[in-house]
N, C-alpha and C positions, 0 to 999 in steps of 0.2 A: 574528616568525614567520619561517621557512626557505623558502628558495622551492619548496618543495615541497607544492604544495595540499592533500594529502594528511596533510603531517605536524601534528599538533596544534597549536593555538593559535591565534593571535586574528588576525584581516584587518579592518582597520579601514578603514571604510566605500568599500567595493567600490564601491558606485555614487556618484557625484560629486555629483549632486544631491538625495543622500536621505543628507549628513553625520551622522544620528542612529541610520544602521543598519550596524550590525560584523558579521561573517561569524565563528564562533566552531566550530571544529574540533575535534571528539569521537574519544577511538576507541572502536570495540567490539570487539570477542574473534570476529566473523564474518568471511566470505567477502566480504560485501559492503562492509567498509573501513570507514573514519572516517565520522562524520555531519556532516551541515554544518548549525549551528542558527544563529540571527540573534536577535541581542540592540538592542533600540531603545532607547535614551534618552530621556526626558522624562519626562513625567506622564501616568500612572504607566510602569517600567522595566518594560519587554518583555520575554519571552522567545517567542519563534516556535519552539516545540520544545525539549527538554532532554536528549537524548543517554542511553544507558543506564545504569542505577544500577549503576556498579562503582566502584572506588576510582581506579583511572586515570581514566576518566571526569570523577568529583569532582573531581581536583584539576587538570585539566587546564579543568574548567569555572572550578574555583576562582582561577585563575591568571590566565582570559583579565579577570574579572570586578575581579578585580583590578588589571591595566593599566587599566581602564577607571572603576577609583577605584567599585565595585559592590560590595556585600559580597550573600550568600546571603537575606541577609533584607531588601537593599531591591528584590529583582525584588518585582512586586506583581501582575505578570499573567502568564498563560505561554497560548499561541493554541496547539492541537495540531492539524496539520496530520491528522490518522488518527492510529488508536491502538497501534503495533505496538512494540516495546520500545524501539527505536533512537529513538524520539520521545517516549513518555509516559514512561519510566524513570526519570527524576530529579524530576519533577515532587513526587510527594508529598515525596520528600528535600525541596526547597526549601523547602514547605510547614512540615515538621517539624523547619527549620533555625531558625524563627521568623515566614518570610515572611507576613504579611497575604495570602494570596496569593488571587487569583482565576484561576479554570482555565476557559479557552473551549474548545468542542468544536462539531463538527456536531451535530444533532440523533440522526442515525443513531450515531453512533459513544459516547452515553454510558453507554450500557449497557458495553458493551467495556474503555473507559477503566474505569468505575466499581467492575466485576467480572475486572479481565483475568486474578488466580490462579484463578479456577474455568475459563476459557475453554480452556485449554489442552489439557483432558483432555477438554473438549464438541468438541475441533476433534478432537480425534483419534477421538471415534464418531463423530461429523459426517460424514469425511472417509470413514470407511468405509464407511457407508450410504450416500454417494453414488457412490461410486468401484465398490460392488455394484452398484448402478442402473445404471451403467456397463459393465458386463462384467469387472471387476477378479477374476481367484481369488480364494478366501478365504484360501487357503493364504498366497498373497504379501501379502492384506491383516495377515492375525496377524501376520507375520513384519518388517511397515511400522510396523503398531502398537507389537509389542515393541521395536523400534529406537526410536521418537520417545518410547516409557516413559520407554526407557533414558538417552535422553539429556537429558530433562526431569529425570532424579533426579541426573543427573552434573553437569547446568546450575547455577550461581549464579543466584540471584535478580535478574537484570537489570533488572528492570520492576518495582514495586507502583502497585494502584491507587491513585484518587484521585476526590474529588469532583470533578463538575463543576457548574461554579455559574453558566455562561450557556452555554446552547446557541444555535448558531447555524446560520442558513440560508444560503443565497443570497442575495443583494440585500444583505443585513445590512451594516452599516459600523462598525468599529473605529478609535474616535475616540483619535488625540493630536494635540497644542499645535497642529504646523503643516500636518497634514494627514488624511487620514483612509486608512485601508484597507478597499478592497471585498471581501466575501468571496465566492468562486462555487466552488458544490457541484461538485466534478467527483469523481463515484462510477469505481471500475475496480478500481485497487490495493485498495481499500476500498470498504465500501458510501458511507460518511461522508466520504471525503476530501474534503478542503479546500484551495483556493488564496486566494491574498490579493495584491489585486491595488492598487498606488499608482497614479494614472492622471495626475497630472502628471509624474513620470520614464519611467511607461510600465513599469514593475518590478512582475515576477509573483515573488511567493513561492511555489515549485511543493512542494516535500515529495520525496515519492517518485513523483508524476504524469510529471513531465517531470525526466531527471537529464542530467548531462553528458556522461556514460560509459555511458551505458546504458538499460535500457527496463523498466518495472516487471513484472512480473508479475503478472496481474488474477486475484482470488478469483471464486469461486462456492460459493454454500451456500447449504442449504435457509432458508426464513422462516418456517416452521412448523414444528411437533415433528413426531410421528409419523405416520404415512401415515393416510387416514381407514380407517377398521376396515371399513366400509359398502362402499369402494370401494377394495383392499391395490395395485390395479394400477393407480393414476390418478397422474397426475402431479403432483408436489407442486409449490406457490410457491418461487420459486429466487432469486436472485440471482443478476442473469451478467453478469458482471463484465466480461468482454470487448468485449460489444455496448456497455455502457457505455460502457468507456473510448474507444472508438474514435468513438464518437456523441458525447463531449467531446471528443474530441482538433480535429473537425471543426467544432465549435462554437468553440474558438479559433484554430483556421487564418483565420476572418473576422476576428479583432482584433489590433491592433497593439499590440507589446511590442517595448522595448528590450533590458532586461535579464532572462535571468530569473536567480534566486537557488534553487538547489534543493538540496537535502538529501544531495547525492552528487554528484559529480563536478566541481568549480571552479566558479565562474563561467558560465556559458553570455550570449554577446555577438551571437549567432544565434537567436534567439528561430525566429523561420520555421522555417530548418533544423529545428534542433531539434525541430520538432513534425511536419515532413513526413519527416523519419527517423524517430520512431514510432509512425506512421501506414504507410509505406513494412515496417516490420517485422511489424508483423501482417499487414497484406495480402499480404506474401508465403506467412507461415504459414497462411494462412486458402488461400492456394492449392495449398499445398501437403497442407492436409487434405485441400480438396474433391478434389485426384488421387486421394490413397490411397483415399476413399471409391470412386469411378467404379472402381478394380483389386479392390476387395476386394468388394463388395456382393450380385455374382451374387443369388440369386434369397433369401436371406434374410436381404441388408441387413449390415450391417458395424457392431459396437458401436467405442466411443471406444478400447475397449481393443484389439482388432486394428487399430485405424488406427493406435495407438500404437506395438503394438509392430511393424509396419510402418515406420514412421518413425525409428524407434527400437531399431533392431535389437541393438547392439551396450551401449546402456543396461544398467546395474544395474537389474532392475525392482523391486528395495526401495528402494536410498539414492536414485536419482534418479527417482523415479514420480511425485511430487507434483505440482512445479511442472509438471512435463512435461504430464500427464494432464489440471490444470487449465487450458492452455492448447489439450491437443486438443478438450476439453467446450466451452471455448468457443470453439473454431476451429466446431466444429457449431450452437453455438447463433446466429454470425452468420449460417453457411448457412441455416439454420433462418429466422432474421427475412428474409434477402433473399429465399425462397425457394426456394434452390437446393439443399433436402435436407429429406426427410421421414422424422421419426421413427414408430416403430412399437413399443408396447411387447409386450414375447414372452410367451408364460404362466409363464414362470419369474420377471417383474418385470423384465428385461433389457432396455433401450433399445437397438434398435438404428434403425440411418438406412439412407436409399436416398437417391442423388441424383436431382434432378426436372430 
C-alpha cells in the first residue's frame, strides 16, 4: 500500500496488539472518499463492512484479500456497522461469490439492510413529508425530489440487499479464537448503528460514528406511516437522530479507548480528541440555531426552514437542503429535550418553535 491513507489497498494490522485485524481501503465514485473496511483473520474470516458493489471496489477488495492468502468465498461473516451503500454494497456479492456467509446487523437496521432497493424512493416521500412539517415550499421540495429521481436513475447499482442472519444488540459479544468483540448500539448516523468494541487493546471499530476527518451527519425520520386521520395535526413518532448521537457521543467520553479504527479517515491514535471534537461541533451548531431562533421568532415562532435559510443564506436550496435541514431539525429537537425551545404546531400542519 502507498502511503497515502486514502489510496486503495491493504494496511496490515494497524494496531499491534490486535495482529489478526488489517485495515482494507475501498473507493466509491462519492464526495466522501474511500472506505476503510477491517478484515479479521481466524475462525471464522471477518469482514467489518464491504465497501460499495462497483467493479473498482471488487477488485481492489479482491487484491487486498489476496495479499492476505483469502479468496471471496472463505470470508464467512461480514458485522455491518449501519446500512448505507459504502458498508452493506458487496455484502450479498460475497455471498453469491459462493461464500457460506453469515451477515450481523443491529436489530434496527434489518429491515434497511434486507430491503435497501425499495428504501430509496420511501426516503425521498419520507424526506418530503417531513421537510413540509418543517416549513420547506413545495415548490423546492418537487424540484429536490426530481434531482434525487434523477440521480437514482443515472446512479449504478452500488448497494443490493442481503439477508441478515443474526441481529444484534448492545451488550452482545462476537466470539473468535483469541478474543471476543463487544458490540454497543450507538444510534445518530443511523437508527441501528453499531460499534465494536476489543477491550484488551482498548480498539473501537467506529463506522461512520466517529471518523478521522470528519463528523457524520445524523438522520431523522418518521417511525410510523401516515399521520393518524383522527388527529392530521399531532405529532408523529420520529427518530432524532442528533439528540441521539450526542447522548452517545457523551456516553463514551466516560470510557477509555486507544485506538479507534473508523470507516473514513486513517487511523485515529486520539480516541478523546476525537470524541470531544464531535461533541465540540454540534454544540456549536446547536448554538448557533438557538441564535437564529431568539432573531427570527418575534410573535409567531420561527419554523426549521427560516432558521435554515437564515444560516444559510447563500446555499443552493435544492442541491444542498438535505443534510443542512437535517441537522437544523435536529439542532431543534436538542433545544427541544433541554428545554430551551417550544414547538407549536400552526393550522396549516407547520411546526414552528419559540425559544423559552
Amino acid at each position: 500500500m502507498t502511503n497515502d491513507p486514502k489510496a486503495p489497498g491493504l494496511r496490515r494490522a494497524p494496531v499491534a496488539e490486535l495482529p489478526q485485524v488489517h485495515q482494507i481501503v475501498l473507493p466509491t465514485p462519492w464526495e466522501v472518499g474511500p472506505v476503510q473496511i477491517y478484515l479479521i483473520e481466524g475462525d471464522p474470516i471477518t469482514l467489518v463492512d464491504t465497501g460499495v458493489r462497483s467493479e473498482p471496489s471488487r477488485a481492489a477488495l479482491a487484491a487486498a484479500l489476496d495479499a492476505l492468502g483469502v479468496g471471496f468465498e472463505d470470508v464467512r461473516r461480514v458485522v455491518l456497522t449501519h446500512h448505507h451503500g459504502d458498508h452493506l454494497g458487496q455484502a450479498q456479492s460475497l455471498r453469491s461469490a459462493g461464500a457460506d456467509l453469515e451477515v450481523l446487523a443491529h436489530e434496527a437496521e434489518r429491515e434497511l439492510v434486507e430491503n435497501f432497493s425499495e428504501d430509496r424512493e420511501e426516503d425521498i416521500v419520507a424526506t418530503r413529508a417531513l421537510f413540509t412539517e418543517h416549513g420547506v415550499p413545495g415548490e423546492l421540495l418537487d424540484r429536490q425530489a426530481e434531482m434525487r429521481r434523477r440521480w437514482i436513475s443515472e446512479d449504478p447499482v452500488l448497494c443490493e440487499p442481503t439477508r441478515v442472519d443474526r441481529e444484534l444488540r448492545s451488550g452482545d459479544r462476537i466470539g473468535f479464537k483469541d478474543f471476543d468483540l463487544e458490540v454497543i448500539h450507538a444510534p445518530g448516523h443511523t437508527a441501528g448503528h453499531l460499534l465494536l468494541h476489543e477491550p484488551c487493546s482498548r480498539t473501537l471499530f467506529t463506522g461512520d460514528h466517529l471518523m478521522g476527518d470528519a463528523v457524520p451527519f445524523t438522520e431523522t425520520y418518521y417511525e410510523s406511516g401516515a399521520p393518524d386521520p383522527r388527529d392530521p395535526l399531532a405529532r408523529r413518532p420520529r427518530f432524532r437522530g442528533l439528540p441521539a448521537y450526542m447522548a452517545s457521543l457523551r456516553e463514551l467520553r466516560g470510557r477509555s479507548f486507544r485506538t479507534i479504527l473508523p470507516a473514513h479517515g486513517g487511523i485515529v491514535e486520539r480516541p478523546s480528541r476525537c470524541i470531544e471534537d464531535a461533541i465540540l461541533f454540534y454544540e456549536v451548531r446547536v448554538q448557533r440555531i438557538e441564535r437564529a431562533l431568539e432573531k427570527l421568532s418575534a410573535e409567531c415562532g420561527a419554523t426549521a426552514w427560516e432558521i435554515w435559510c437564515s444560516l444559510f443564506p447563500k446555499a443552493d436550496p435544492v442541491t444542498q437542503m438535505r443534510t443542512r435541514m437535517l441537522m437544523v431539525i435536529g439542532g431543534l429537537d436538542v433545544l427541544e429535550d433541554a428545554g430551551r425551545a417550544v414547538p407549536e404546531r400552526r393550522a396549516d400542519g407547520v411546526i414552528a418553535y419559540r425559544p423559552r
